[in-house]
C-alpha positions as CSV (number, residue, x, y, z in Angstrom):
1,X,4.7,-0.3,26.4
2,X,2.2,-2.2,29.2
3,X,2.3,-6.0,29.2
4,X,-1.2,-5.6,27.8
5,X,-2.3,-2.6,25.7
6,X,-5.9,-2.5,25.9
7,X,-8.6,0.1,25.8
8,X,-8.2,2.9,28.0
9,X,-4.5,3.1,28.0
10,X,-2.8,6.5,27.6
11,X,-0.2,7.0,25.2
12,X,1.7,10.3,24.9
13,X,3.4,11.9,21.9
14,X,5.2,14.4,20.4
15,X,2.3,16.5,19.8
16,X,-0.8,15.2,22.0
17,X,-2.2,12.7,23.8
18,X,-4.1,9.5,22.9
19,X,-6.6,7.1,24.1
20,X,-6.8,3.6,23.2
21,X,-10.6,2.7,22.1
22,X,-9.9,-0.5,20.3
23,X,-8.0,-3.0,18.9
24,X,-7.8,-3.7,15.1
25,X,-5.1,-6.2,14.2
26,X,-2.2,-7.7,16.6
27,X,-0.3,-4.5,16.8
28,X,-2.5,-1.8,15.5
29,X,-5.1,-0.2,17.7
30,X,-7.6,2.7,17.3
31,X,-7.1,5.9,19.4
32,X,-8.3,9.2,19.9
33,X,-5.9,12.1,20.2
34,X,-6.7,15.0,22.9
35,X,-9.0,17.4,20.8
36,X,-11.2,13.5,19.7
37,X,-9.5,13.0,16.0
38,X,-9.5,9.7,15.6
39,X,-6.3,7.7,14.6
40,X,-4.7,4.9,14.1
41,X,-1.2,3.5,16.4
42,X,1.0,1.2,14.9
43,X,2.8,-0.7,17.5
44,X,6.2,-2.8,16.3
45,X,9.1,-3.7,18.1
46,X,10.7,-4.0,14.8
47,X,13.2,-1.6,12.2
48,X,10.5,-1.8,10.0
49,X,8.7,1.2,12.0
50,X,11.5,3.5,11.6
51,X,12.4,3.0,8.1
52,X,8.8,3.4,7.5
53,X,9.2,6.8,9.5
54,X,12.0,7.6,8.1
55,X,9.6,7.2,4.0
56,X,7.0,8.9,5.7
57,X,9.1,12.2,6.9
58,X,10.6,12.2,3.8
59,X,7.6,12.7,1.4
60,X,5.4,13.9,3.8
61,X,4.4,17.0,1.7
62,X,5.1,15.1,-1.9
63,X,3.2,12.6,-2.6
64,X,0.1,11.2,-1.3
65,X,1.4,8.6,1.4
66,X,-0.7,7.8,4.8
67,X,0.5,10.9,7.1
68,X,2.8,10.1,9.9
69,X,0.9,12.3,12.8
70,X,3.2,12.0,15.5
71,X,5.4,9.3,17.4
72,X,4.6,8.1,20.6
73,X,7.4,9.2,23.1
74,X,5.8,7.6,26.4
75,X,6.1,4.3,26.8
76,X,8.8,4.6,24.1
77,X,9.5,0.6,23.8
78,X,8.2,-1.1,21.8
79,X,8.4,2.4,19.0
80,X,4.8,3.3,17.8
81,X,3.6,5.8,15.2
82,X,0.5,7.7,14.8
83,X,-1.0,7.5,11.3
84,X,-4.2,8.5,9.9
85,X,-7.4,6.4,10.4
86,X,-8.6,4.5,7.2
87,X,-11.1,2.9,5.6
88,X,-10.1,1.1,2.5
89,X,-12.7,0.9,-0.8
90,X,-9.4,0.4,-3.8
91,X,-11.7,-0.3,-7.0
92,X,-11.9,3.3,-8.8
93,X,-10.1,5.0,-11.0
94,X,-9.9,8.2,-8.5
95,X,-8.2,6.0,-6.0
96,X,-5.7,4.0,-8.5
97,X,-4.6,8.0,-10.0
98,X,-3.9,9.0,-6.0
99,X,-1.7,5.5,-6.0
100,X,-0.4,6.0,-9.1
101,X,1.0,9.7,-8.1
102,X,2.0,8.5,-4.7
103,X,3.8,5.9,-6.6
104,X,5.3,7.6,-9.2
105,X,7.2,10.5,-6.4
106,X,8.6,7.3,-4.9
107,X,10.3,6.2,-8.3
108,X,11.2,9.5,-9.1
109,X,13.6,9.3,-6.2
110,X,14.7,5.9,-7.3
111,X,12.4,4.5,-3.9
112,X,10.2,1.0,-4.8
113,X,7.2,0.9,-2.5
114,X,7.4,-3.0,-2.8
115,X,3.7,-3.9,-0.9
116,X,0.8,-2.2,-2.8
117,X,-2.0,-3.9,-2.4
118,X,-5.7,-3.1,-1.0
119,X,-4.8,-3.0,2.0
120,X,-2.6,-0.7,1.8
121,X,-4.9,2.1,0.1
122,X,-6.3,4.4,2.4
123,X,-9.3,6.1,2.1
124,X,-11.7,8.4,3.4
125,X,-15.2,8.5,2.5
126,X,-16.8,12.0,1.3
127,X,-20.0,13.8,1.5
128,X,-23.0,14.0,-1.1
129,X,-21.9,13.5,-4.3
130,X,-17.9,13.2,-3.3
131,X,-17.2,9.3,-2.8
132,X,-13.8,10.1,-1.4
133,X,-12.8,12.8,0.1
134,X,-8.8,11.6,0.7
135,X,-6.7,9.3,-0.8
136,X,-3.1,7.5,0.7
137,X,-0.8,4.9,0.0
138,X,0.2,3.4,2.8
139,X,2.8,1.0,4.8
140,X,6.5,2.6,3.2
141,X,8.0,0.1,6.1
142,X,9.6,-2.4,3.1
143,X,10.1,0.6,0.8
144,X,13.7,0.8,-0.2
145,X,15.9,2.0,-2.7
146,X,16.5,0.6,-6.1
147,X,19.9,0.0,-5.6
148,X,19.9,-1.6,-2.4
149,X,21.1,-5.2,-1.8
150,X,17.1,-6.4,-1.3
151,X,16.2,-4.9,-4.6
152,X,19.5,-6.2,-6.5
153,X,19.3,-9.4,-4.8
154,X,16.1,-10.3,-5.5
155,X,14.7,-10.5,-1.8
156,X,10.8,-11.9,-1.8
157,X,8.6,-8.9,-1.2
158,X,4.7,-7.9,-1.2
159,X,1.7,-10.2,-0.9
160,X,1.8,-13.4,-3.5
161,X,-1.1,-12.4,-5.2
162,X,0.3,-8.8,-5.8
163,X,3.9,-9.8,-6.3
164,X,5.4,-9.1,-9.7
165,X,7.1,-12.4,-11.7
166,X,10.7,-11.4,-10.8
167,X,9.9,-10.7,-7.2
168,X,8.1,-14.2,-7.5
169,X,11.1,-15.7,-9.1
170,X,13.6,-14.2,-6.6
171,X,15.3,-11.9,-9.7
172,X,16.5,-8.8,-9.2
173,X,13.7,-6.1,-9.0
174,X,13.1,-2.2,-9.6
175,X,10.5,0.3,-9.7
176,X,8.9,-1.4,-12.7
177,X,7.6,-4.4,-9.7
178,X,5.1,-1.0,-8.6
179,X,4.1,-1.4,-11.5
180,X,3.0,-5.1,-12.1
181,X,1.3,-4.4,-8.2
182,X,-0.9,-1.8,-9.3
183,X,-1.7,-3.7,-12.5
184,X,-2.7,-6.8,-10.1
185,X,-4.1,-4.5,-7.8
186,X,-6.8,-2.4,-10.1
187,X,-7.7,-5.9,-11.9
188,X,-9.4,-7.0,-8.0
189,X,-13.0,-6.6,-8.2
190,X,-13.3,-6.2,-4.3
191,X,-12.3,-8.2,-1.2
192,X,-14.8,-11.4,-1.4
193,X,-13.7,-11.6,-4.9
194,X,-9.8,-11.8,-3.7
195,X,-10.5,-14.5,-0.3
196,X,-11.9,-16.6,-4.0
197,X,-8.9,-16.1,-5.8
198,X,-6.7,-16.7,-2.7
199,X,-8.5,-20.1,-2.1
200,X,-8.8,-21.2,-5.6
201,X,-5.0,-20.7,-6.0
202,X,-4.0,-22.5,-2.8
203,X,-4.9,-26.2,-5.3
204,X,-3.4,-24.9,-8.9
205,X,-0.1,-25.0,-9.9
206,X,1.9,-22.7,-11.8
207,X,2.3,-24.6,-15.1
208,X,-1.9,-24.0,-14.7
209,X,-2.0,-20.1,-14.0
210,X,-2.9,-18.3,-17.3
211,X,-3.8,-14.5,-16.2
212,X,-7.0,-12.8,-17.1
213,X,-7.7,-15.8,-19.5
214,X,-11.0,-16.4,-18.5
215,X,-11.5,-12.8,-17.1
216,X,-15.6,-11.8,-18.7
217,X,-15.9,-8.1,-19.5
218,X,-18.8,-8.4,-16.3
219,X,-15.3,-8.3,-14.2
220,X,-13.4,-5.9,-16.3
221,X,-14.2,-4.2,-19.8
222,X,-12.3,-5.7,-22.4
223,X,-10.3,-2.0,-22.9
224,X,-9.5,-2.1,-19.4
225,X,-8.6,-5.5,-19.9
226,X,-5.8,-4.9,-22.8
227,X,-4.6,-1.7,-20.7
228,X,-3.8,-3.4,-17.8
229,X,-2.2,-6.4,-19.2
230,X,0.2,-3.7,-21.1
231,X,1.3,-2.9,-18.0
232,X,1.8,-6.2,-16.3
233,X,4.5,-7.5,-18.5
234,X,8.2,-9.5,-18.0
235,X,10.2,-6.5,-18.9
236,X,11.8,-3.8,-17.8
237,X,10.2,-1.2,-17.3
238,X,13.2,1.2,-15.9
239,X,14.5,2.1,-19.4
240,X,11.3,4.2,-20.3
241,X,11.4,6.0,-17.6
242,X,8.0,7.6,-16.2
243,X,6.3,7.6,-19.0
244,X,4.5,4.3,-17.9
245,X,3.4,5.9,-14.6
246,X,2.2,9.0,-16.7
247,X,0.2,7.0,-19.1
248,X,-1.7,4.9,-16.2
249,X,-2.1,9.0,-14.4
250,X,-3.8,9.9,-17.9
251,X,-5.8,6.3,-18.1
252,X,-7.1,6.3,-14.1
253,X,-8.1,10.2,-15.0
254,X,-10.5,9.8,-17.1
């Protein structure tokens, strides 16, 4: 990879060509393929990329996971994947059901995600009276196994104000931490109202945190309210199966 990737470089994969056009984050950078599709190019000199290739290849066609376009071959260090463009709206029901079943094809292989969040929905905007047209969870680079030594060792994962209490506490986690993350996750109102909640956190302490205590139904309906804190509880959830990621399918579907 050049010293320093900027617009106008040319990239070459498996399956085209692609332009940079802009830069969106430290390692992630709009492009446009041969035939003008726009996508996006994950650049990381780390294994995260691969394993994340690795989740990607593997249920490509099964669940609803940001596609894995191609891989670029030239430069081929540092490794870089081509994924979908997205643009990221997470507060319906349409878009926590698409989560939900990307979610639930995971567990049903025994895989935890381990980082849903916002910014890891993906989502393309519709025409006319279609809000969405497509729907992906993405970033599978920290999904593992739910027997592997970071799941059964408690290793720290996801965002803080996403992460489920045993993640938190360093305990031994499972599929059920999905769970707690989309619970978390479908409670955000939208993006200024999480930078608030980030701030206000930063000066209370955790004797002081009492969830959704002094949520108003202006936020969230008090129905949605008792659903969601159903789901977002200390236990286990692995002992029941799927029928908690069934019932949140049957909830977020009507």
């Amino acid at each position: 990879m050049p010293s320093v990737l900027g617009v106008g470089h040319i990239l070459k994969g498996k399956l085209s060509v692609y332009t940079i056009t802009k830069q969106l984050r430290q390692s992630i950078w709009l492009a446009t393929s041969r035939n003008q599709e726009t996508v996006v190019i994950k650049i990381v000199g780390h294994f995260r990329l691969k394993n994340e290739s690795n989740v990607l290849n593997r249920f490509q066609n099964r669940a609803p996971l940001r596609p894995l376009i191609d891989e670029i071959e030239d430069p081929s260090n540092p490794p870089a994947l081509v994924l979908e463009y997205r643009l990221t709206r997470p507060e319906t029901r349409y878009v926590i059901r698409n989560v939900v079943e990307a979610v639930k094809s995971l567990h049903e292989d025994g895989f935890v995600h381990t980082d849903i969040k916002p910014d890891n929905v993906l989502i393309n905007y519709g025409h006319a009276d279609i809000r969405f047209s497509d729907v992906k969870l993405g970033d599978c680079g920290s999904t593992v196994h739910r027997d592997s030594g970071h799941a059964k060792d408690g290793h720290l994962i996801g965002a803080p104000i996403f992460r489920s209490p045993e993640a938190q506490l360093r305990l031994p986690w499972d599929t059920a931490t999905d769970i707690w993350s989309i619970g978390a996750m479908a409670k955000i109102a939208d993006e200024d109202t999480l930078a608030v909640l980030v701030y206000a956190m930063e000066g209370v302490t955790h004797g002081m945190m009492k969830p959704f205590q002094y949520i108003s139904e202006w936020e969230i309906s008090r129905e949605d309210k008792a659903f969601i804190l159903k789901i977002m509880k200390l236990i286990s959830y692995t002992s029941i199966g799927f029928d908690i990621a069934d019932a949140l399918l049957v909830r977020f579907s009507s």
